[in-house]
ROMAR-508688 format. One line per 5 residues: number of its first residue (from 1); their letters; for each residue x, y, z of C-alpha. Coordinates in steps of 0.1 Angstrom, whole numbers, m for minus. Layout:
BEGIN
NUM) A) X,Y,Z ~ ...
//
This chain:
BEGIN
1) XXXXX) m296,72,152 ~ m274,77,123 ~ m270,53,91 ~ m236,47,77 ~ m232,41,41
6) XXXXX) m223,6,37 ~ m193,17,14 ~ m175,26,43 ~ m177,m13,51 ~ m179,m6,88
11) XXXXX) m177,m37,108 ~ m211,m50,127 ~ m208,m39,165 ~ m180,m9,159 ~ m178,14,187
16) XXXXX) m172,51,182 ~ m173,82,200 ~ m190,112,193 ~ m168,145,194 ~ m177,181,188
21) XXXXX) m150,206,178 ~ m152,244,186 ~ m165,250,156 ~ m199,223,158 ~ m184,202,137
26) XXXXX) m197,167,148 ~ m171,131,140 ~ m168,97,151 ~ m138,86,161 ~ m128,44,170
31) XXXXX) m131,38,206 ~ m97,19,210 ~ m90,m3,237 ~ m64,m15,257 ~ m35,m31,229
36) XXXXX) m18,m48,259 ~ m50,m58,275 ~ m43,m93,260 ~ m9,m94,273 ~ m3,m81,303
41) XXXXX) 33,m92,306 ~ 41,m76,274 ~ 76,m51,279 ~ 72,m24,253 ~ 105,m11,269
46) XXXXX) 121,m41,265 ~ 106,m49,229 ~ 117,m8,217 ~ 156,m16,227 ~ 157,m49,217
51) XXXXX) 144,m37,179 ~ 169,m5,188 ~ 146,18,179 ~ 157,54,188 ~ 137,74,214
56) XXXXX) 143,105,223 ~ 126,104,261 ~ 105,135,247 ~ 63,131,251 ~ 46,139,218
61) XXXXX) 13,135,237 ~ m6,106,230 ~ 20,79,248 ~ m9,69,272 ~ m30,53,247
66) XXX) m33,17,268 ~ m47,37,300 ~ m87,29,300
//
């Protein structure tokens, strides 16, 4: 078990995950969940061109945040 200052005002129930770079170096990151779990329905396509907001078609690597 580790204790958290309360200064960091971390929320009762938080879930994070433990990751361990090359170099030992231990963090915990968020879990994040589905954003459109909620909303099944919702068109992010749609929503992007009717805002016309520019995308290139290029991956930048984290586009598959939603998949659990």
């Amino acid at each position: 078990m580790i204790t958290i200052p309360a200064e960091f005002n971390i929320g009762v129930n938080a879930e994070y995950e433990p990751i361990i770079d090359e170099n030992g170096v231990i963090s915990f990151m968020p879990v994040q969940g589905n954003l459109f779990k909620q909303n099944p329905d919702y068109d992010l396509r749609k929503a992007i061109n009717d805002e016309k907001i520019p995308d290139n078609g290029n991956l930048v690597g984290k586009e598959n945040f939603w998949y659990e």
